[in-house]
MARDOKE-826087 format. One record per residue (C-alpha): x negated, y, z negated; residue in three letters. Coordinates in steps of 0.5 Angstrom, whole numbers, padded with zeros to 4 digits, always signed. Example, Ala and Ser with C-alpha at 12.3 -4.5 7.8 and 13.67 -1.06 7.14 Angstrom:
<sites>
-0025-0009-0016Ala;-0027-0002-0014Ser;
</sites>
This chain:
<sites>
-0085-0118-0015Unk;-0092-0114-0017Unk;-0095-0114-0023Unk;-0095-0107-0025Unk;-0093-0103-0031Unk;-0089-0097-0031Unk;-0095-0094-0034Unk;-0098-0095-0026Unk;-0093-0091-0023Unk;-0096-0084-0020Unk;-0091-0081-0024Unk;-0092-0083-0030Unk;-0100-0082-0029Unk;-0097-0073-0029Unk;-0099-0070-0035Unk;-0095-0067-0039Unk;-0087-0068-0037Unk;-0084-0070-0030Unk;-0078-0065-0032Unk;-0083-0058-0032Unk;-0087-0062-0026Unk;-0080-0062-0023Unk;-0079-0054-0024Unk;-0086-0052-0023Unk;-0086-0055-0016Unk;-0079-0051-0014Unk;-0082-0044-0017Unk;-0088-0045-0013Unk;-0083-0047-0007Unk;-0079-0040-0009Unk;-0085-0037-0008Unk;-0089-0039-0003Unk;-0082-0037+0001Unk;-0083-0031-0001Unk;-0090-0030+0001Unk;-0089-0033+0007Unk;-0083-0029+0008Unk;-0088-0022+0007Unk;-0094-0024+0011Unk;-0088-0025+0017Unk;-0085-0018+0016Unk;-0092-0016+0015Unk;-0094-0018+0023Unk;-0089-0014+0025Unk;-0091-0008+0022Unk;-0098-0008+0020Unk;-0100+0000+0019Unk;-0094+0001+0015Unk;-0096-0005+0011Unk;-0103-0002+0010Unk;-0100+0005+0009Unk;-0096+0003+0004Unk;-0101-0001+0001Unk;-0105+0006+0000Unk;-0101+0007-0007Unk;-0103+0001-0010Unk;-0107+0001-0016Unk;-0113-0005-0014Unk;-0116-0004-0020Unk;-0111-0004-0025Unk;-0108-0011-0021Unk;-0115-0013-0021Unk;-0116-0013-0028Unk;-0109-0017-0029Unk;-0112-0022-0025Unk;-0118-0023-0030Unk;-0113-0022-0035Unk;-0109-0029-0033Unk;-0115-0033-0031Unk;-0117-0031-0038Unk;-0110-0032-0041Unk;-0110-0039-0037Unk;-0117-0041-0039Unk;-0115-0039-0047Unk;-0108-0044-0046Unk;-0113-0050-0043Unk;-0118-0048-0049Unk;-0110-0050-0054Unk;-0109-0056-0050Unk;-0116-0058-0051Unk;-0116-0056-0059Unk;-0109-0060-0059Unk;-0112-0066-0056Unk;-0116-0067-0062Unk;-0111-0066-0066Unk;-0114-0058-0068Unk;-0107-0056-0069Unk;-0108-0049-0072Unk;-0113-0048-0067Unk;-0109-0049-0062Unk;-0104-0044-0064Unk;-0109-0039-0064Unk;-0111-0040-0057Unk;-0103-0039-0055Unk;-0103-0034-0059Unk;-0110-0030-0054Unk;-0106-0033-0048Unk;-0099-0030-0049Unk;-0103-0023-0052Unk;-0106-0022-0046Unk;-0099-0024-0042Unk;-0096-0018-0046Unk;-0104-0014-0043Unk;-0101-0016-0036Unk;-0094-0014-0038Unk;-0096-0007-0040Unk;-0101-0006-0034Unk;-0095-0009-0029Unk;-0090-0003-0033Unk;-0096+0003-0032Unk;-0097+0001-0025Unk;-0090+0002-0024Unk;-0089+0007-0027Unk;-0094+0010-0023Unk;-0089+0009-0018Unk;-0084+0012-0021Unk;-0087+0018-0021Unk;-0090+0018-0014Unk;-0082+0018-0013Unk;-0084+0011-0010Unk;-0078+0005-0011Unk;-0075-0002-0008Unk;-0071+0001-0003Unk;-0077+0006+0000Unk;-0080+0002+0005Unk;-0080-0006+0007Unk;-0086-0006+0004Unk;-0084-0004-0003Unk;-0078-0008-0003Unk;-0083-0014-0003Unk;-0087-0011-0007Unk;-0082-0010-0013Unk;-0078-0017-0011Unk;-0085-0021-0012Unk;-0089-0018-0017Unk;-0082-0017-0022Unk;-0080-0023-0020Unk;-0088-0026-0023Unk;-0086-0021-0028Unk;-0080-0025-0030Unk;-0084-0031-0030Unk;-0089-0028-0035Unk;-0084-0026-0039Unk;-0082-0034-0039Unk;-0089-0037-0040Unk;-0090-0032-0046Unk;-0084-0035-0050Unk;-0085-0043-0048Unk;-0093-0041-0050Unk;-0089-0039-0057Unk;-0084-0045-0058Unk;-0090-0050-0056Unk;-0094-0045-0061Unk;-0089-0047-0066Unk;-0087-0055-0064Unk;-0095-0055-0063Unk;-0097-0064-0061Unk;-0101-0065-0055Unk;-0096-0066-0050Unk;-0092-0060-0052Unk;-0098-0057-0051Unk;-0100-0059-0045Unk;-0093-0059-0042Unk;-0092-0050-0044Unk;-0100-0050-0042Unk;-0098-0053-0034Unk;-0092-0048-0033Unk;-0097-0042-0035Unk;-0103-0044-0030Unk;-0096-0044-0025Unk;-0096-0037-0027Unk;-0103-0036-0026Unk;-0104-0040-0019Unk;-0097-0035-0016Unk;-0101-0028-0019Unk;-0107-0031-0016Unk;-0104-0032-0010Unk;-0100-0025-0010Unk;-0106-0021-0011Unk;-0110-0022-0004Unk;-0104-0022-0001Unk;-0100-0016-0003Unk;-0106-0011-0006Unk;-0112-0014-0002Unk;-0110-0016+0005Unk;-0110-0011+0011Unk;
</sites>
C-alpha cells in the first residue's frame, strides 16, 4: 500500500477538467495527422506547393496569428481575474478574447473570398484542398472556442474559466503551428 492521496495522482494535478484534457489531446492528435499528412504530400510536389503557396495572403494570416495570441493572452488574463475572484473582470477578458476570434473569423472569410474570385477552390489543387481542409477545419474549432469562451462567460468560477480557457490555447497552439506550416514553409 502507499500512502498517497488521490490529490497526488498526475491526473488530479491537471488544471481544469480531465474530460476537456481528454478532448484537446485528441484534436491535437487530428490535427497534427493532417499536418503530417500536408508536409508528406508536400515532399512529392514541393514546386506546386510553393506555386500555390504564391496566392496566400501572408500578411492577413500573419495578423490572425497576432490576433489569436492576443485573444490567447486576454483568456489567461480571464482566468487570472477568476482566480482572484474578479468575476466581471474575467468576463470582460472572455468577451476581448472571443471578439477578436470573431476578428480572426472575418479576416479567414476575406482570405477566402479572395479565393473565391481568384476562381480558386478545395477541389483546384492538392494543396488548396489541404489548405481548405486545415484552415476551415481550424475555423470550425474557432467557432467552437468562442461559444465555450461565452458559456464559461456566463457560468463564470475559476475552474469553468480555466476549463474554456485550455481548449482556446488548443486553438491557438494548432493556428501557430498551421501558419509556419502552410503560409510560410517552402
Amino acid at each position: 500500500m502507499t500512502d498517497t492521496t488521490p490529490e497526488d495522482h498526475p491526473l488530479e494535478q491537471l488544471p481544469g477538467d480531465l474530460m476537456m484534457w481528454v478532448l484537446i489531446v485528441s484534436e491535437l492528435l487530428v490535427f497534427g495527422a493532417g499536418l503530417a499528412a500536408f508536409l508528406g504530400v508536400r515532399i512529392t510536389d514541393p514546386a506546386g506547393f510553393a506555386s500555390a503557396q504564391d496566392h496566400l495572403h501572408r500578411a492577413a494570416a500573419g495578423i490572425n496569428t497576432l490576433v489569436l495570441v492576443t485573444s490567447g493572452f486576454f483568456a489567461a488574463l480571464a482566468v487570472r481575474a477568476s482566480e482572484h475572484g474578479r468575476i466581471a473582470r474575467a468576463r470582460l477578458w472572455l468577451v476581448a478574447a472571443s471578439l477578436l476570434g470573431v476578428v480572426f473569423l472575418v479576416i479567414k472569410a476575406f482570405e477566402y473570398l479572395e479565393k473565391a474570385r481568384q476562381g480558386i477552390g478545395i477541389d483546384t489543387d492538392t494543396f488548396f484542398t489541404f489548405y481548405y481542409l486545415m484552415t476551415g477545419f481550424h475555423a470550425a474549432h474557432v467557432v467552437a472556442g468562442i461559444f465555450i469562451l461565452g458559456l464559461v462567460g456566463i457560468r463564470c468560477t475559476p475552474r469553468t474559466v480555466e476549463v474554456g480557457a485550455a481548449f482556446w490555447h488548443m486553438v491557438d497552439l494548432v493556428w501557430v503551428l498551421l501558419f509556419p506550416a502552410i503560409y510560410l514553409l517552402r
